[in-house]
N, C-alpha and C positions, 0 to 999 in steps of 0.2 A: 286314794287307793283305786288302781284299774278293778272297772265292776268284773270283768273277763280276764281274771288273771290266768297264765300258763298252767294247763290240768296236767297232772301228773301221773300216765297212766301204769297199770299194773301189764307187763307184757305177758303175764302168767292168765289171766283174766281175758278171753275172746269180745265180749257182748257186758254189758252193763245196760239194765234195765232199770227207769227209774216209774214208781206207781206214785200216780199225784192224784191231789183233791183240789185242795184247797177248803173243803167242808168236810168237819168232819160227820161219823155216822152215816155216811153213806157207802158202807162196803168197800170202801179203798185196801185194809187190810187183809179181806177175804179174799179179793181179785190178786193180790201179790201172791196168797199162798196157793191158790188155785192154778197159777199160770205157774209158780213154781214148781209143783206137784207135777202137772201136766207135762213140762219138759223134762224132768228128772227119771217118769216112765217112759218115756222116749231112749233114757239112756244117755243124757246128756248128763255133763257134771254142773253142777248149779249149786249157786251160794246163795244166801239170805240175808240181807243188812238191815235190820231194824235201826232206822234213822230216826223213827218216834222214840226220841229219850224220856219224856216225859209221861208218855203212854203208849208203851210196847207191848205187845199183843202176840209177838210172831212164835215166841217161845213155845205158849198156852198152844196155839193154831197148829202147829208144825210135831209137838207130841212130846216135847223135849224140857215142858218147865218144871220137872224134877232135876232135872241137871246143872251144873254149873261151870262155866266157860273157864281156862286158868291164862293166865300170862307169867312169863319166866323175870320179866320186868323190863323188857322190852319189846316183844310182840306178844299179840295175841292169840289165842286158839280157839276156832270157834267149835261149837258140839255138831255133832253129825248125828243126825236123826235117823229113823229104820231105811227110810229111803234113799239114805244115802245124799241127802242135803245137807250143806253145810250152815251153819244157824250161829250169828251173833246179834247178839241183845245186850241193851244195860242190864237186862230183866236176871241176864244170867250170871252178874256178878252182883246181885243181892243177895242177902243172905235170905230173905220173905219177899213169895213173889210181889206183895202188896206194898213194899216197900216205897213210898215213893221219892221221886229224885229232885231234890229241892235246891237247881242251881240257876245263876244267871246266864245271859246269854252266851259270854262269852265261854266259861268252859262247857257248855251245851257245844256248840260250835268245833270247839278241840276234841271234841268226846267224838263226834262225826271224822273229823280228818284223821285223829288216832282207827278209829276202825278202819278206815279205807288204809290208810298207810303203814300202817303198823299190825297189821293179823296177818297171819300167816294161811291165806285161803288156798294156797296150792294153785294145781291147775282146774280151772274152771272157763268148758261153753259160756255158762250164763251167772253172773251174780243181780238179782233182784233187790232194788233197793224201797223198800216202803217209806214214802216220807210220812209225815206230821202232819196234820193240816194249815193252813195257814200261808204266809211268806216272811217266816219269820228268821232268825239269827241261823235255826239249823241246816233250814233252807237254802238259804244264801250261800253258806259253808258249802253246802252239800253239791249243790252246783256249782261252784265254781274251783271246789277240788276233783271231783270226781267227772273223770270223761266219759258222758254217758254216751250209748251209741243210739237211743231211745226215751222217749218219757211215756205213757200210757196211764191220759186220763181218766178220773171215775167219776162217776154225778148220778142223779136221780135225775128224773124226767120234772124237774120242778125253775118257775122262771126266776125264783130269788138264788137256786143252788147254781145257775147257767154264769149267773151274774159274778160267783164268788172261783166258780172254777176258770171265770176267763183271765181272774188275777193271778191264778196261775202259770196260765195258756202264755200271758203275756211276759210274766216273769221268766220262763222258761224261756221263751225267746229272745231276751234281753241277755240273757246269759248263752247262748248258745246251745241249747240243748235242744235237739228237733223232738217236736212232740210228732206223737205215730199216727194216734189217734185219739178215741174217744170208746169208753165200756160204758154202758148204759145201764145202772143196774135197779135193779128190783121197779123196774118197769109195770112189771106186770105179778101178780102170786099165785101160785101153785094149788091151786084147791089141795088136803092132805086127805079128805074123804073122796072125794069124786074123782080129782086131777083137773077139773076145770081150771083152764087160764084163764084171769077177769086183770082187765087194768087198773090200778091200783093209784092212780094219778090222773087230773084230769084241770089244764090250765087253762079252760076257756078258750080252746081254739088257737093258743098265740105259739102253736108249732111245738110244744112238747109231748107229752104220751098221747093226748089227744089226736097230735099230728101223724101218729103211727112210729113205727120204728124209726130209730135215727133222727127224730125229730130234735133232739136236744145235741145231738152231734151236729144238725144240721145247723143249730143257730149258734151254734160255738165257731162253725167253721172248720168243722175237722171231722175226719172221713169215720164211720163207726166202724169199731171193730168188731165191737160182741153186745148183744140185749139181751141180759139173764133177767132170770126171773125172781123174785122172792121164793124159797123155798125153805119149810120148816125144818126138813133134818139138818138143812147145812147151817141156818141162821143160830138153833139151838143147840150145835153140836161141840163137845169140848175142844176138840179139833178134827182137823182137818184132812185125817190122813188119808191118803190116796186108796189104800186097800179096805176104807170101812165108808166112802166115798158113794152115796149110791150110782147105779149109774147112768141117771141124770144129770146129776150133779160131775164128775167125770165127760161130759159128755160135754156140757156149758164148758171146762177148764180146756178142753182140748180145743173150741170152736177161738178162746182167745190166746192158745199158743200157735194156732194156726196163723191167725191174722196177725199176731204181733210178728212173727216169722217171717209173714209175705212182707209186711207195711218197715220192716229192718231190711229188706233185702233192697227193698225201695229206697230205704234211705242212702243205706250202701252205695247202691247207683250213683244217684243225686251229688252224694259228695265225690266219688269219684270223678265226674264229670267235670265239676268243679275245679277240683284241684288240678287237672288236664288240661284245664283253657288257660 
């Protein structure tokens, strides 16, 4: 099987965003619904593709996992939250959110190309795809059907988490998929009494939080985009919604729709260019 088969894009679809770990627990979900929020108050039209089948989360995040997604029996429909995002998950064709999805790779894998091929997303700026962590079946699938115009990595400032996101750094580029950059998160935490910022990590000097910002972008090789911080209301919050959002927290979503905005535009170029010579 070619690892780079022919992607098959959606023409109704401008931008495909994809949010990688490779580890989990490091914020990678929260950075999908944050950058999603952030361009959706923009006014842009934006979709959400929960790719974590076996642990989806975006439903919960986004306001909407009282609801349930329907298909006619041959597309899909995904729920539209307050803000007007469009939202598909496994999560929302369980009957209990807790439900969990007990399958092999293979129809894991079909469950990804169905969503991207088969939902009726409309017209959509930006659809955000949250992966899984790992490099595993969904993964695979999910790259090499889905033509991303982006990938936007997450990590903690830690030297064993650098090591597990460059397996993704790598996979993504093995498949074709330009990665943007690099989100740094929970670098540093929020005092909830004071507001002091204190750094929350600390690798002995060998270029991560210690190293100062970027320093975990730097050893990855990839340019940072955003350094949030740990913050209680957003880490305990049932979600995520942009109008209950404090705005700090607002403020962090909008510094990484900025960068991922500039760091697309760049890509943009770059392929142009390309395809020119």
């Amino acid at each position: 099987m070619e690892l780079v088969p022919e992607k098959k894009p959606n023409l109704r679809i401008k931008r495909v965003i994809g949010v990688m770990s490779g580890k989990g627990g490091v914020g990678k979900s929260t950075v999908a619904v944050l950058l999603a929020q952030a361009l959706a108050a923009r006014g842009e039209k934006v979709g959400v593709l929960d790719a974590d089948i076996t642990g989806p989360s975006l439903p919960r995040l986004l306001g909407v996992d009282s609801f349930r997604a329907e298909s006619d029996g041959q597309r899909l429909f995904p729920i539209v939250n307050e803000e007007g995002i469009k939202v598909l998950s496994i999560n929302l064709f369980n009957e209990e959110e807790d439900q969990p999805v007990i399958w092999r790779g293979p129809l894991l894998g079909k469950a990804i190309a169905q969503f991207w091929a088969d939902t009726e997303w409309g017209d959509l700026d930006y659809l955000v795809v949250d992966f899984p962590p790992g490099t595993s079946d969904v993964v695979l699938t999910a790259l090499q059907t889905i033509p991303f115009s982006g990938i936007v990595m997450v990590g903690t400032p830690q030297n064993y988490v650098s090591m597990i996101v460059r397996k993704s750094v790598r996979m993504a580029s093995m498949l074709k998929a330009p990665v943007l950059g690099f989100v740094e998160n929970m670098a540093t935490m929020v005092c909830p009494s004071c507001g002091e910022e204190v750094r929350l990590f600390d690798d002995g000097g060998s270029g991560g939080a210690s190293g100062g910002a970027g320093g975990e972008a730097s050893r990855l090789g990839l340019p940072l985009l955003a350094e949030l911080p740990w913050r209680k209301e957003v880490a305990q919050a049932r979600s995520l919604r942009w109008t209950v959002l404090p705005e700090a927290a607002r403020k962090d979503a909008d510094r990484i729709a900025d960068a991922v905005g500039l760091a697309l535009s760049d890509a943009e170029k770059t392929a142009s260019r390309a395809t020119a010579l």
